[in-house]
Backbone as numpy.savetxt, mean C-alpha at the origin, in Angstrom:
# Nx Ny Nz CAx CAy CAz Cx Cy Cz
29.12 9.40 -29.75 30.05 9.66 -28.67 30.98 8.46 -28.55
32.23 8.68 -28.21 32.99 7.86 -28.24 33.23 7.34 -26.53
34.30 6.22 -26.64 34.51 5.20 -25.71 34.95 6.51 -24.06
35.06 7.22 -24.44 35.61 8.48 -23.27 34.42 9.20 -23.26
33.45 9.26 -23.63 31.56 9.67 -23.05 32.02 11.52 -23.03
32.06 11.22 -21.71 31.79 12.97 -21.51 33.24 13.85 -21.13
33.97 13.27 -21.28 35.44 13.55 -21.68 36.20 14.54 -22.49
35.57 13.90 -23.64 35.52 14.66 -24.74 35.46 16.18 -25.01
34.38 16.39 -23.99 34.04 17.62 -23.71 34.66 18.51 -22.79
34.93 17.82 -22.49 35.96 18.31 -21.17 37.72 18.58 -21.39
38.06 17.67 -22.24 39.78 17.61 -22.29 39.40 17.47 -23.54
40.35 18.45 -24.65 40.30 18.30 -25.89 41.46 17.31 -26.56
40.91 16.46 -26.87 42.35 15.36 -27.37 43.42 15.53 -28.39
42.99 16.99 -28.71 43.94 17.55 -30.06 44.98 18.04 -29.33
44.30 19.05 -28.37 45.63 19.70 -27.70 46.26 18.45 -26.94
45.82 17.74 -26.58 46.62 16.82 -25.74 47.50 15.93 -26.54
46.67 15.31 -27.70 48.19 14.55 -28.55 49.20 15.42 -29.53
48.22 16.77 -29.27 49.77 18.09 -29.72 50.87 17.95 -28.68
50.64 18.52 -26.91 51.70 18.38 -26.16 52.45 17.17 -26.28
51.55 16.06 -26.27 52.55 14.60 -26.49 53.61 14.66 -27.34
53.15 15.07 -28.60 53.76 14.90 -29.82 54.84 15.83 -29.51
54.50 16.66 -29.10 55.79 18.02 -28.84 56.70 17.43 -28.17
56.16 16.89 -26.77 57.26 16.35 -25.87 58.11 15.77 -26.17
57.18 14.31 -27.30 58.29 13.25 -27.67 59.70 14.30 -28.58
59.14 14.99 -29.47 60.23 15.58 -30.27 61.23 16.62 -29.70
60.62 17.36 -28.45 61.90 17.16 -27.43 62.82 16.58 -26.63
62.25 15.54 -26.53 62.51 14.24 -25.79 63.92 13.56 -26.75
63.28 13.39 -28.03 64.20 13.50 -28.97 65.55 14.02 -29.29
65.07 15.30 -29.26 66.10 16.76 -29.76 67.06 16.20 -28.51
66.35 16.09 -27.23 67.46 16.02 -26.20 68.55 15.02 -25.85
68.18 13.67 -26.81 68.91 12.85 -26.71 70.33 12.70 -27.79
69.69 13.70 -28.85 70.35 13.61 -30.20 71.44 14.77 -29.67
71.12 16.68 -29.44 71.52 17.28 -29.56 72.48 17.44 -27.72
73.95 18.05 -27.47 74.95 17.62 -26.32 74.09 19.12 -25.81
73.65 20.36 -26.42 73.67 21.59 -26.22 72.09 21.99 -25.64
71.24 20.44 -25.23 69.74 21.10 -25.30 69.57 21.64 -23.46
68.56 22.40 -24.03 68.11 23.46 -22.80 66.89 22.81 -22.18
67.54 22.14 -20.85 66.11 21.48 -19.86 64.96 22.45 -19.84
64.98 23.58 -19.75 63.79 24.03 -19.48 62.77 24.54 -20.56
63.06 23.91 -21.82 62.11 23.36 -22.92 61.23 22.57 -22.29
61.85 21.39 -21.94 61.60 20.37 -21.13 60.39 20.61 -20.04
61.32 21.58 -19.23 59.77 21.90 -18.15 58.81 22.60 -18.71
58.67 23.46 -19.65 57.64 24.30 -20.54 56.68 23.97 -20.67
56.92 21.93 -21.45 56.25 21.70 -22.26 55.27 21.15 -20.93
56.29 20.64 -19.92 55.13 20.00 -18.26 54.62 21.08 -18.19
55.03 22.23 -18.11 54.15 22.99 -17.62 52.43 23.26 -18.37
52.97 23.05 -19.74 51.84 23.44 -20.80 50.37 22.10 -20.31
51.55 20.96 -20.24 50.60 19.47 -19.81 50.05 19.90 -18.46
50.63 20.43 -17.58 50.13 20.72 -16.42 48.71 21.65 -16.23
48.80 22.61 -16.80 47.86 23.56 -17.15 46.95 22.63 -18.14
47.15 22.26 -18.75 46.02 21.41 -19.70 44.98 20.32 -18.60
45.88 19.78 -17.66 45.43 19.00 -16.93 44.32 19.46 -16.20
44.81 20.78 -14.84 44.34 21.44 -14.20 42.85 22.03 -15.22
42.77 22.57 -16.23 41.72 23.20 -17.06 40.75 22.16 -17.43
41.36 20.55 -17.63 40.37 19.55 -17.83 39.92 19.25 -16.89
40.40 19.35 -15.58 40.33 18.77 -14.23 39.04 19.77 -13.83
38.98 20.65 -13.44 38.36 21.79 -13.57 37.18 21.96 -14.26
36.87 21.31 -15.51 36.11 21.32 -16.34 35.33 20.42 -16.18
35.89 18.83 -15.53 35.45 18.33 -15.42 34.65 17.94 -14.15
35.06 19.13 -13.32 34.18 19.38 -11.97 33.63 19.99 -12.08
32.83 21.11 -13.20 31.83 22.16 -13.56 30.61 20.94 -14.25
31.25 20.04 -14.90 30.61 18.88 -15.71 30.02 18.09 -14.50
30.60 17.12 -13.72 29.84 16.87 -12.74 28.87 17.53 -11.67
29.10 18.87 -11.18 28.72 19.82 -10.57 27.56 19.53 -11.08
27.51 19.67 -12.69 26.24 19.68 -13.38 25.20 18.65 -13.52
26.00 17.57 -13.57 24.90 16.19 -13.66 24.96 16.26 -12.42
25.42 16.39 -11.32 24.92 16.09 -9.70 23.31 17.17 -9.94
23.66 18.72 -10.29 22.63 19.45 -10.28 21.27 18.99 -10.46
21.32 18.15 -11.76 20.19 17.32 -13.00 19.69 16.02 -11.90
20.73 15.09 -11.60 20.36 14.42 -10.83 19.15 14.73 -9.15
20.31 15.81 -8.56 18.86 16.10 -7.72 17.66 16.89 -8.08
17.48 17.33 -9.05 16.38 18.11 -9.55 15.53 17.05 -10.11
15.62 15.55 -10.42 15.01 14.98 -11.18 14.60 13.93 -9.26
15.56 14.01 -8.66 15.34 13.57 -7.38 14.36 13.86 -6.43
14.23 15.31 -6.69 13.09 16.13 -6.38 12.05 16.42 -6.90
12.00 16.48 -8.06 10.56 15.89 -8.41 9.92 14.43 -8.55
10.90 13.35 -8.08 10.26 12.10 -7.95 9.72 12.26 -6.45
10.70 12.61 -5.46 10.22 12.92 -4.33 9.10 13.81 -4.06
8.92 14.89 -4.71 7.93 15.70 -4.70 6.17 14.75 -5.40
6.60 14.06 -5.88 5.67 13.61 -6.96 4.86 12.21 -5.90
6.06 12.03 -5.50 5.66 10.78 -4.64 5.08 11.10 -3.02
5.61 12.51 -2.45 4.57 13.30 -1.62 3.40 13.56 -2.06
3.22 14.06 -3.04 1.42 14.28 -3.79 1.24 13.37 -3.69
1.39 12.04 -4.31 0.86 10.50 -4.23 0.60 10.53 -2.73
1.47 10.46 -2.08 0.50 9.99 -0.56 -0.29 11.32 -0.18
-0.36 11.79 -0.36 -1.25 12.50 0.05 -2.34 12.87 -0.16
-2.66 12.54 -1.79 -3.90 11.67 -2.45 -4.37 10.67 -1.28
-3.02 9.62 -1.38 -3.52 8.40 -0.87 -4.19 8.57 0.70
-3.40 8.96 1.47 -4.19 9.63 2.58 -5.36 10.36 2.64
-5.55 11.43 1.96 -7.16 11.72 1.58 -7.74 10.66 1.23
-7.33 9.86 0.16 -8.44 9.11 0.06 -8.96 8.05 1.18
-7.93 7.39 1.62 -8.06 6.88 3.25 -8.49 7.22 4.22
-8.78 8.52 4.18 -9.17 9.12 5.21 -10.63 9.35 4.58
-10.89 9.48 4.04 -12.09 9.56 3.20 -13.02 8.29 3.46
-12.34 7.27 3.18 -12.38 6.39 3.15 -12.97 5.59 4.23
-12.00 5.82 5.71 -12.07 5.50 7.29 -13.59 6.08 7.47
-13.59 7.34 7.09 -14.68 8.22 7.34 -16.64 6.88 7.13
-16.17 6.80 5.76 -17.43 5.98 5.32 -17.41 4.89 6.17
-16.78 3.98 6.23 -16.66 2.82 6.73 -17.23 3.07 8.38
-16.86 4.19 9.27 -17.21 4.35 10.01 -18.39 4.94 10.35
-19.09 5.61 9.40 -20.48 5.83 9.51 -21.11 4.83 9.12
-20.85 3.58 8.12 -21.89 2.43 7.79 -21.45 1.55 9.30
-20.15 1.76 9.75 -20.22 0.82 10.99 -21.41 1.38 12.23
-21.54 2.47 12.76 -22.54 3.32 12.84 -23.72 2.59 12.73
-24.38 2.72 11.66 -25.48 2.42 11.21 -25.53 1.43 11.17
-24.89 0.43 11.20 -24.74 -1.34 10.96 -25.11 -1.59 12.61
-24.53 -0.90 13.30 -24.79 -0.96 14.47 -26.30 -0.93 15.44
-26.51 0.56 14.60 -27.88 0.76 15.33 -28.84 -0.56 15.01
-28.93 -0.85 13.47 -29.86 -1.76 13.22 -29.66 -3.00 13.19
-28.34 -3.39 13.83 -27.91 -4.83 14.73 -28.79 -4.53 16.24
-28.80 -3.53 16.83 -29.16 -3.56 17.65 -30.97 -3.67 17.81
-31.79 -2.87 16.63 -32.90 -2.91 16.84 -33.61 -4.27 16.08
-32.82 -5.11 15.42 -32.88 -6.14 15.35 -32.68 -7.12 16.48
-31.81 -6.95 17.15 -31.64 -7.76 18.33 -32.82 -7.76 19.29
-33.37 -6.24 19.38 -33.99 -6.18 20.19 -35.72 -6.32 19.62
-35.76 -6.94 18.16 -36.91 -7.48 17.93 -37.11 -8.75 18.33
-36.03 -9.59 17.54 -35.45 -10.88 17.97 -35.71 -11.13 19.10
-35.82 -10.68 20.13 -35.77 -10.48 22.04 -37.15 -11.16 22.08
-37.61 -9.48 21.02 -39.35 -9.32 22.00 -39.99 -10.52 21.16
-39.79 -11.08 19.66 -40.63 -12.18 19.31 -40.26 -13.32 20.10
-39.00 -13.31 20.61 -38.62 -14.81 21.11 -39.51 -14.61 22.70
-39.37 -13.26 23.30 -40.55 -13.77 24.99 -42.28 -13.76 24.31
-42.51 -13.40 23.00 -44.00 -13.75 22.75 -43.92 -14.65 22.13
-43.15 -15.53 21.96 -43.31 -17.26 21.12 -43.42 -17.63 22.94
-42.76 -17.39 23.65 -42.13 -18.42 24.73 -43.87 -18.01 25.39
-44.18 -16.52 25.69 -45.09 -16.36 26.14 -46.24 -16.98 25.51
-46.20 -17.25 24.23 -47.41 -18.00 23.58 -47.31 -19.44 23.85
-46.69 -20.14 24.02 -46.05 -21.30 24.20 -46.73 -21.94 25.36
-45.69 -21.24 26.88 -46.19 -21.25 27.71 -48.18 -21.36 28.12
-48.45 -20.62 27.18 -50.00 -20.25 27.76 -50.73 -21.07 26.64
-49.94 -21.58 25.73 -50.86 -22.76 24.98 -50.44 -24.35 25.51
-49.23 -24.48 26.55 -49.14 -25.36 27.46 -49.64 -25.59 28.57
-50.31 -24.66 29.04 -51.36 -23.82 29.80 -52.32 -25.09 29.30
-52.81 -24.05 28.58 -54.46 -24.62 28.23 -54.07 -25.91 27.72
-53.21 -26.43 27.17 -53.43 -27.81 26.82 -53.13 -28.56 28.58
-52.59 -28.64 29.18 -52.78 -29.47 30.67 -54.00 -29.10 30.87
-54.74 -27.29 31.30 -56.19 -27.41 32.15 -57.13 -28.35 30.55
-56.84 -28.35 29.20 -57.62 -29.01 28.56 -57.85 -31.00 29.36
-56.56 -31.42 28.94 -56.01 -32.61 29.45 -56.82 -32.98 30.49
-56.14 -31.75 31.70 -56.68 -32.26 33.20 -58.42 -32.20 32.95
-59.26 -30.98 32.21 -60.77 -31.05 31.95 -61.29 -32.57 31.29
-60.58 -33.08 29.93 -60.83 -34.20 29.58 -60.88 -35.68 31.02
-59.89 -35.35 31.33 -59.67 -36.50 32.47 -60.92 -36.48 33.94
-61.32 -35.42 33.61 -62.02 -35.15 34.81 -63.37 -35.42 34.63
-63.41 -35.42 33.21 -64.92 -35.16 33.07 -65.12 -36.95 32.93
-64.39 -37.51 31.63 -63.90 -39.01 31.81 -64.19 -39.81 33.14
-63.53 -39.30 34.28 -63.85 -39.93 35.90 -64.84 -39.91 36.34
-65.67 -38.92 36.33 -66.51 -38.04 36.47 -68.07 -38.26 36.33
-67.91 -38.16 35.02 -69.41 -38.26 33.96 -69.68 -39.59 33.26
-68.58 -40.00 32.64 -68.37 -41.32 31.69 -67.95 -42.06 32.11
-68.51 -42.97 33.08 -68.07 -44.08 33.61 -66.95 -45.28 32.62
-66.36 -45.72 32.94 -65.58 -47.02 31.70 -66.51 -47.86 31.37
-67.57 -48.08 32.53 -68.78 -49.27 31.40 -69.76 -48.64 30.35
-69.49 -47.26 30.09 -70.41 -46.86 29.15 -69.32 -46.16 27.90
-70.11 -46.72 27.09 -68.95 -46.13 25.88 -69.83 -45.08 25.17
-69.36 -44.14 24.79 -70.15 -43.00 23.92 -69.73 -43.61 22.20
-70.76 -43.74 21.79 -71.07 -44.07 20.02 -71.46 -42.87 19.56
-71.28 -42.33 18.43 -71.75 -40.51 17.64 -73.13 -41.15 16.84
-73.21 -42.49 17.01 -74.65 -42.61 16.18 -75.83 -43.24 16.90
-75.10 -43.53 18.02 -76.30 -44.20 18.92 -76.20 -44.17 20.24
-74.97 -42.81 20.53 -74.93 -42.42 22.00 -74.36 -43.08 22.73
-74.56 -43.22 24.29 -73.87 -43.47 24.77 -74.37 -45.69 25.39
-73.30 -46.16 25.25 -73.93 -47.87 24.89 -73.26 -48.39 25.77
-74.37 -49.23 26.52 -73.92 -50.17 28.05 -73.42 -51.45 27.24
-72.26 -52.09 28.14 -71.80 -53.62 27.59 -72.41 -54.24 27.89
């Protein structure tokens, strides 16, 4: 294809450098000959005129046509790119769906964890408590019995009992 693309097709360049060629050689005749008839002259516009109008014309059936091609190829990108989201949305939605049932479930067993967490932490505290318990009544029993029973001048020995100073 040449430097005029789609032209070509449209305006035929034979007939057109025929009218030229014609013109000039009336153009000619008219300068040479005292007797020439102007309306040779307009004929040949007229012939250029009509040539024009038919390329003109032709070449709005030609565009008509690539506009046609153009939105048809417009419409299936657009069309193509609606299916795409709408994949994509199913799958998102699909998607939301899971996430929100493991949030769900992440939930419940945050919670029955929490609420183990609870009950071991008041039976440490409760064990705690009641082995702080018995270690004071131990304490306070040691001390008492110490005041009590075992005077400070007697010392208890494990091999020879209890020994006066």
């Amino acid at each position: 294809m040449s430097k005029l693309g789609s032209l070509e097709k449209v305006c035929d360049p034979a007939s057109v450098d025929g009218l030229i060629a014609e013109f000039s050689r009336v153009a000619k005749r008219a300068f040479e000959e005292e007797g020439f008839d102007p309306a040779t002259v307009e004929e040949i516009m007229k012939k250029m005129e009509a040539e024009a109008e038919a390329s003109f014309a032709a070449m709005s059936v030609a565009q008509d046509e690539q506009l046609a091609a153009a939105d048809a190829v417009l419409n299936d990108v657009v069309d193509s790119g609606m299916a795409e989201l709408d994949e994509i949305t199913k799958y998102g939605s699909e998607e939301l769906k899971t996430l929100s049932a493991l949030e769900t479930a992440t939930l419940k067993v945050s919670k029955r964890l929490t609420a183990a967490a609870a009950a071991a932490a008041n039976r440490y505290l409760d064990a705690a408590l009641a082995s702080a318990a018995a270690s004071a009544a131990a304490k306070s029993a040691h001390k008492h019995m110490h005041t009590h029973f075992f005077p400070a001048s007697r010392v208890y020995s494990v091999s020879e009992g209890f020994i006066s100073p």
